[in-house]
C-alpha positions as CSV (number, residue, x, y, z in Angstrom):
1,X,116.9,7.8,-17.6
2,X,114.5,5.5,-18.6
3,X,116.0,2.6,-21.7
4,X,113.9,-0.2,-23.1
5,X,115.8,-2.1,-25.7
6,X,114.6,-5.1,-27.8
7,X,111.6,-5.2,-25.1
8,X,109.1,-8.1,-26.4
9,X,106.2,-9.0,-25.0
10,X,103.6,-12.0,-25.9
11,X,100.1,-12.9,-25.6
12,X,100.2,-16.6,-26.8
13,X,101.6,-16.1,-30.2
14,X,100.6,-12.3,-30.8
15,X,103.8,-10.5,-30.6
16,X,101.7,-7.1,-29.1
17,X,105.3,-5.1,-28.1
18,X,108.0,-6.6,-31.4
19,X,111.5,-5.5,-30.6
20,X,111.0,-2.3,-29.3
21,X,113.9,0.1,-28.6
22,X,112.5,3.4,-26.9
23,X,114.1,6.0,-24.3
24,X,112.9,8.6,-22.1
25,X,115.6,11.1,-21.0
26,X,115.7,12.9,-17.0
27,X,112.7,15.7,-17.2
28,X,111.5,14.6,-20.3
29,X,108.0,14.0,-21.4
30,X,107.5,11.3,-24.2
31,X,104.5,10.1,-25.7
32,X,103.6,7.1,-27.4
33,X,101.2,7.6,-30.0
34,X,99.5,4.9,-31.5
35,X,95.8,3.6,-32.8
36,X,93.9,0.8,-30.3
37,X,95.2,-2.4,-30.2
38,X,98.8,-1.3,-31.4
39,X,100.5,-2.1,-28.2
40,X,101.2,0.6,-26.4
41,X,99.5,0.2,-23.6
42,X,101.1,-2.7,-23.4
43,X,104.4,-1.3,-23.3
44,X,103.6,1.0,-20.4
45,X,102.5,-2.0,-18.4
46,X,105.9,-3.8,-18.8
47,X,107.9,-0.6,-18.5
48,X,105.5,-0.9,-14.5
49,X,106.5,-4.3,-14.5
50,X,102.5,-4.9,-14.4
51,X,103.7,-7.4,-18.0
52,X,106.7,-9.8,-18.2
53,X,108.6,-9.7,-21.2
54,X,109.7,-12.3,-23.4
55,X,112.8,-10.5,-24.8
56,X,115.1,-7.4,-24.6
57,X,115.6,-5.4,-21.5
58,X,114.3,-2.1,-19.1
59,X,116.7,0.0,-17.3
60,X,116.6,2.4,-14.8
61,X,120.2,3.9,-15.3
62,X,122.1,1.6,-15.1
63,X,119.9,-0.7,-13.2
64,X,118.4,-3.6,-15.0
65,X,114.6,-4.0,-13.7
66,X,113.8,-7.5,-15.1
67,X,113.8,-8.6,-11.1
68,X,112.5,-5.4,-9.6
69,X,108.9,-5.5,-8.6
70,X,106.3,-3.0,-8.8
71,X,106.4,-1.3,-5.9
72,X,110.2,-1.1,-5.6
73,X,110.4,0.7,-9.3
74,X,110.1,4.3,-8.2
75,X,107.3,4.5,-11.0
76,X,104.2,6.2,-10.5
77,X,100.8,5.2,-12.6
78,X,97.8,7.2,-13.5
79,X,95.6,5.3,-15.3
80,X,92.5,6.4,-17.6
81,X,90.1,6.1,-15.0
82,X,92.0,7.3,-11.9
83,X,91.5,4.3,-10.0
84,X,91.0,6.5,-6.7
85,X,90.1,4.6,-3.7
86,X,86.5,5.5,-3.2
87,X,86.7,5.3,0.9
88,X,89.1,7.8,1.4
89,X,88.7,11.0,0.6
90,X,91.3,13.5,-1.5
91,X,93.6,13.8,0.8
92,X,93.7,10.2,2.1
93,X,94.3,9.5,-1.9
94,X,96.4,12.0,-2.5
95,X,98.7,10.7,0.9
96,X,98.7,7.1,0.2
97,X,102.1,6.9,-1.9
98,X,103.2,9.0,1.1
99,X,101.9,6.1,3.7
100,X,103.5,3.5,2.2
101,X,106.6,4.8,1.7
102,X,106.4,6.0,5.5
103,X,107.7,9.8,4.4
104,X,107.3,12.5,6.8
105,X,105.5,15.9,6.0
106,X,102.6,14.9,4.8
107,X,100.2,16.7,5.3
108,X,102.3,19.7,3.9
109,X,102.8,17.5,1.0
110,X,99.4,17.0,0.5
111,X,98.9,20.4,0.3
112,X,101.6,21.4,-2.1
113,X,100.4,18.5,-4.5
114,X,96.4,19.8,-4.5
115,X,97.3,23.4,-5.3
116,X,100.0,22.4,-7.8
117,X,96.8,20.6,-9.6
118,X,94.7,22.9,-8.9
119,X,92.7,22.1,-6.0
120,X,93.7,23.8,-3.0
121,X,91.6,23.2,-0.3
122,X,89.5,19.6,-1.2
123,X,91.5,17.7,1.3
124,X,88.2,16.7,3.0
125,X,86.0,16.3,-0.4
126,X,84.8,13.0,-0.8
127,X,86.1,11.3,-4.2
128,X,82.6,10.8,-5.3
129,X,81.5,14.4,-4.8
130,X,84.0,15.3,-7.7
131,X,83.6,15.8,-11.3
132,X,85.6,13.5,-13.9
133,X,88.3,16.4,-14.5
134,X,88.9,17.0,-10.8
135,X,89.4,12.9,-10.2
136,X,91.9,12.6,-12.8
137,X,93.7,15.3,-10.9
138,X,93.6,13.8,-8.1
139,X,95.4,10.6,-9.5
140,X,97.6,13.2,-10.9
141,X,98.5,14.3,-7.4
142,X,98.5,10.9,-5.8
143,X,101.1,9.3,-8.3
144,X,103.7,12.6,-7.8
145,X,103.0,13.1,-4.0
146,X,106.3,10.6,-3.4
147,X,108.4,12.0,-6.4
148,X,108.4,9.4,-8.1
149,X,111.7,8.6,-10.8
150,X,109.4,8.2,-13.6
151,X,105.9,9.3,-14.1
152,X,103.5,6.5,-16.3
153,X,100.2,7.5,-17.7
154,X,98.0,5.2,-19.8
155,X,95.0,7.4,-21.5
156,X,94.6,9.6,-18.6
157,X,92.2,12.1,-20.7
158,X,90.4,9.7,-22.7
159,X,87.6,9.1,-20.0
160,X,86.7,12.9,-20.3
161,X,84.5,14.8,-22.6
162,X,86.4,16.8,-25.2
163,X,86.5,20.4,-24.1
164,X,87.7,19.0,-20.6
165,X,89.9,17.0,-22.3
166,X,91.5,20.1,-24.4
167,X,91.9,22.5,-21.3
168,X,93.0,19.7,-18.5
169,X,95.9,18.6,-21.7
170,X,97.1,22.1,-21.4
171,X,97.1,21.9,-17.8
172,X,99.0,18.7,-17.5
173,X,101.6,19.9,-20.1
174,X,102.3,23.1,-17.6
175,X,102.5,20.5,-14.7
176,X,104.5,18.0,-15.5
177,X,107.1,20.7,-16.9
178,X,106.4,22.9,-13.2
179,X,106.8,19.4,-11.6
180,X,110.2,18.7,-13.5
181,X,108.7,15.2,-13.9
182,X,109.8,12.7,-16.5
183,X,106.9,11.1,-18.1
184,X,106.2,8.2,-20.4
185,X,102.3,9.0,-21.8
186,X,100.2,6.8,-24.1
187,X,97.7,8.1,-25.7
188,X,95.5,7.3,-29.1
189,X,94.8,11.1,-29.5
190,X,97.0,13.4,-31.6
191,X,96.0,16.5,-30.1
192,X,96.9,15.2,-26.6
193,X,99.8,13.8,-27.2
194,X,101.5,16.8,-29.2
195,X,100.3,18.8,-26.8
196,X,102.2,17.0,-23.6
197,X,105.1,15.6,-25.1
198,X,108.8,16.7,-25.9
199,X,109.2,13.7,-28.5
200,X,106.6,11.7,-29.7
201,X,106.7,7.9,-30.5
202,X,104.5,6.7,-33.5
203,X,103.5,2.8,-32.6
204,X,102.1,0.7,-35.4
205,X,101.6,-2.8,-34.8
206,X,103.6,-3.8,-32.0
207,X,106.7,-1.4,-33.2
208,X,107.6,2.0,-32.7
209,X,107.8,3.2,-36.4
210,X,109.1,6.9,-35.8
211,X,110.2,9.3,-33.0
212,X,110.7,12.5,-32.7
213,X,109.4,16.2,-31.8
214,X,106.0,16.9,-31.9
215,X,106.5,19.4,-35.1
216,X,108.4,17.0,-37.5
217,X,106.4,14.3,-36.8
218,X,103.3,15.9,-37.7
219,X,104.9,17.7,-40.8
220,X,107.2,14.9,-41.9
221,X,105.4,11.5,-41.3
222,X,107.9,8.3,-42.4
223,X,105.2,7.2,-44.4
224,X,101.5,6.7,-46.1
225,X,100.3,4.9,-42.7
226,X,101.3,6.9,-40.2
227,X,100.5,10.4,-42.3
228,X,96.8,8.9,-42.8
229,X,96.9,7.8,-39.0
230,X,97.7,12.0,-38.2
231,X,94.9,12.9,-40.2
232,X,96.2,13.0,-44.1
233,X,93.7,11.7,-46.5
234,X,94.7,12.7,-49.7
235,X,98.3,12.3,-51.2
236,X,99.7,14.1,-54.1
237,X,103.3,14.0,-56.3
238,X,104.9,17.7,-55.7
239,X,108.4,19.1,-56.2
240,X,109.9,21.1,-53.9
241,X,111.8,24.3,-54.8
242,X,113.2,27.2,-52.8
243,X,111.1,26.1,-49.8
244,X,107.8,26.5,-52.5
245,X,106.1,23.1,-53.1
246,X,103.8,22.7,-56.3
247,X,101.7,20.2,-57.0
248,X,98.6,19.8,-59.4
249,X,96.4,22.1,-56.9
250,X,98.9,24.9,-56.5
251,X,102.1,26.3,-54.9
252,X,102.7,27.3,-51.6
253,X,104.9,27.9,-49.5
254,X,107.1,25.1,-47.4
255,X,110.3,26.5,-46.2
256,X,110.7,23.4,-44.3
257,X,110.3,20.9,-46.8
258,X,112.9,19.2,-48.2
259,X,113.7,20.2,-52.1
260,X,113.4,17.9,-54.6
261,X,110.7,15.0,-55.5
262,X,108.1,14.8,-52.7
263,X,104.1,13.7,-51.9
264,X,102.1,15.9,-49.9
265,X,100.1,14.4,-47.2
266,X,96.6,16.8,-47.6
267,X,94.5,17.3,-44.1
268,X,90.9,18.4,-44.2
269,X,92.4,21.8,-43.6
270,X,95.0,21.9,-46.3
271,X,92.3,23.7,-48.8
272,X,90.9,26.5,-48.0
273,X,88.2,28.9,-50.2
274,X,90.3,32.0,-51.5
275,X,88.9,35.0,-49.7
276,X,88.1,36.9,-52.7
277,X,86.4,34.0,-54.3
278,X,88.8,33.7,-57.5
279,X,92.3,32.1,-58.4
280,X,93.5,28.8,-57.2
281,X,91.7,25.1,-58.3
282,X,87.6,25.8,-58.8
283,X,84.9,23.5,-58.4
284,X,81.8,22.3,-57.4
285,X,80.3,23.1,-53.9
286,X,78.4,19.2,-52.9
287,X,78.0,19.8,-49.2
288,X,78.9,22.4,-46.2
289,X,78.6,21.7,-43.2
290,X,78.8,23.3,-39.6
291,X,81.8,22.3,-37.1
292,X,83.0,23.6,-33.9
293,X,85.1,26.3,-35.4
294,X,85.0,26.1,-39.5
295,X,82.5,24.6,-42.0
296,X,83.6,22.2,-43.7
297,X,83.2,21.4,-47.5
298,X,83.2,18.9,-50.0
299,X,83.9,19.8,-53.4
300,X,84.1,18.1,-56.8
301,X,87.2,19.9,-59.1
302,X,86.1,21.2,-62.3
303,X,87.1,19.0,-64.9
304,X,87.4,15.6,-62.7
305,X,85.4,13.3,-60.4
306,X,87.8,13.8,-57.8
307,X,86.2,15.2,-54.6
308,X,88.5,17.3,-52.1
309,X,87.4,18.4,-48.5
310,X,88.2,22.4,-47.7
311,X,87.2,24.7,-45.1
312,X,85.6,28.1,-44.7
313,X,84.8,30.6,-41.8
314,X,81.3,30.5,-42.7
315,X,78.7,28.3,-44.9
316,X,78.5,28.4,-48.7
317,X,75.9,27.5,-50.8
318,X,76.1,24.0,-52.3
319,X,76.1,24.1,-55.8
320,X,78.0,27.4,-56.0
321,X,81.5,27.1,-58.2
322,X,84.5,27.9,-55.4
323,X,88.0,28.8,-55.7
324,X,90.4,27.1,-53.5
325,X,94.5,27.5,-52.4
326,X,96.5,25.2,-50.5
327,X,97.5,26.3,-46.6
328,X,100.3,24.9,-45.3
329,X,99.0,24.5,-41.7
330,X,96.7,21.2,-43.5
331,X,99.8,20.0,-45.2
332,X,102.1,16.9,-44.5
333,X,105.3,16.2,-46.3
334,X,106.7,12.4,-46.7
335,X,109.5,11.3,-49.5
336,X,108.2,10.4,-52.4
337,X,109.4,6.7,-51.8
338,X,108.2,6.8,-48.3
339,X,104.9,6.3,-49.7
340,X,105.5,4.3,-52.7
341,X,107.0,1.6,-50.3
342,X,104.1,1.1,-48.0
């Protein structure tokens, strides 16, 4: 098991990793989630040893790795732009841990690795005959051929264009849980990282400000900045009762919401038109307009200057008076004081 505790770590006087306290159990993915320039990246590299830090402490165990080098940490790294070595071809990448470490079978090992990512037969492709998805899983199978203690990944989908990106995430998750590999991730995109992770770690300015599964993080931000971070743009004063939240756009239904006095955290997807075109908040239709799956609308409430996004299956005409209801699929919850202390 991997534990970082107190871990610091400075640039001059910038404080980029502050106290940071983070674990990552035996076979468990975690992903550390976190806008650019909020040091996670950062706090891969030192886990590596790749950063030395100027307080607290990572352990292997029950082995302290402040004086273990790089090579000698068991910890395989993937980085976002594969970093394969250009002269060799897959195989020769894939074997290089394997080299080093002087292990036997490798050839076999090899070829276990390339079909478990998916590429069963490239061991004599050349790495700049291969597309950007098929490098990346290459790395993939490079850093696990020698099994390694903890896997490290610093924005390995970033590089890639975004339907890649969606279907190699999905990949990955099913790989890393077939490979029974522990993982530490980092990653700026939501969609990646609750889609890989077991727990997810919310970084915001050096710290880690909440951890947790995938689910309650997304539903139940700790506050304002991290629920506009995932997404929520709009925040309103509800109260919860018998898992049914109300607020001044409607009811609906939250049986995992907490009762009481809360603020929903409203998505782009938390309004949506009512299919028969009546009941719910109305307004004004100002623009639609065409996404990958859904239109998306802006529309002024009747009554108010306040402007809401919504989404529909298919284009409306702007102009036209809508009817909208809440879905809770677009909705956040945080404690009312949660967001009245950021």
């Amino acid at each position: 098991m991997l534990a970082v505790e107190g871990l610091t770590v400075h640039y001059g006087a910038l404080a980029a990793v502050d106290d940071v306290d983070v674990t990552v159990a035996d076979g468990e993915v975690l992903a550390l989630l976190g806008p650019s320039g909020c040091g996670k990246s950062t706090l891969l590299r030192a886990v590596a040893g790749l950063e030395p830090a100027a307080g607290g402490t990572i352990r292997w165990d029950d082995t302290d790795l402040a004086d273990v080098p790089v090579h000698r940490r068991g910890f395989g790294l993937v980085f976002q732009d594969g970093q394969l070595f250009p002269h060799r071809d897959v195989a020769g990448n894939v074997a290089f841990g394997l080299r080093m470490k002087r292990m036997t079978g490798r050839a076999e090992r090899v070829a276990e690795l390339l079909e478990l990512v998916g590429l069963a037969g490239y061991e004599r492709r050349k790495v700049t005959e291969l597309s950007g998805g098929e490098a990346q899983r290459v790395a993939l199978a490079r850093a696990l051929a020698p099994r390694p203690r903890l896997l490290l990944l610093d924005e390995p989908l970033s590089a890639l264009d975004r339907a890649l990106r969606e279907q190699l995430a999905m990949d990955l998750a099913g790989l890393l849980r077939v490979a029974g590999a522990t993982a530490l991730v980092v990653t700026h995109d939501h969609d990646e990282a609750f889609t890989l992770a077991d727990r997810v770690a919310v970084m915001r300015k050096g710290r880690i400000v909440q951890t947790g599964p995938p689910e309650e993080v997304w539903r139940r931000p700790e506050g304002e900045a991290t629920a506009r971070f995932l997404g929520c743009g709009l925040f309103l004063p509800a109260t919860v009762t018998d898992g049914t939240a109300t607020c001044e756009l409607g009811s609906v239904d939250l049986p995992w919401a907490p009762a009481g006095e809360v603020t929903l955290g409203l998505r782009p997807n938390a309004l949506r038109l009512t299919e028969n075109g009546e009941g719910g908040p109305a307004g004004k239709l100002l623009r639609s307009v065409h996404r990958r799956d859904h239109v998306r609308l802006q529309v002024r409430l009747d009554g108010s200057d306040q402007v809401v996004d919504a989404v529909a299956a298919i284009a409306e005409t702007p102009g036209d008076r809508v009817h909208l209801r809440l879905d809770p699929d677009g909705l956040a919850v945080l404690r009312r004081d949660a967001r009245q202390g950021e």
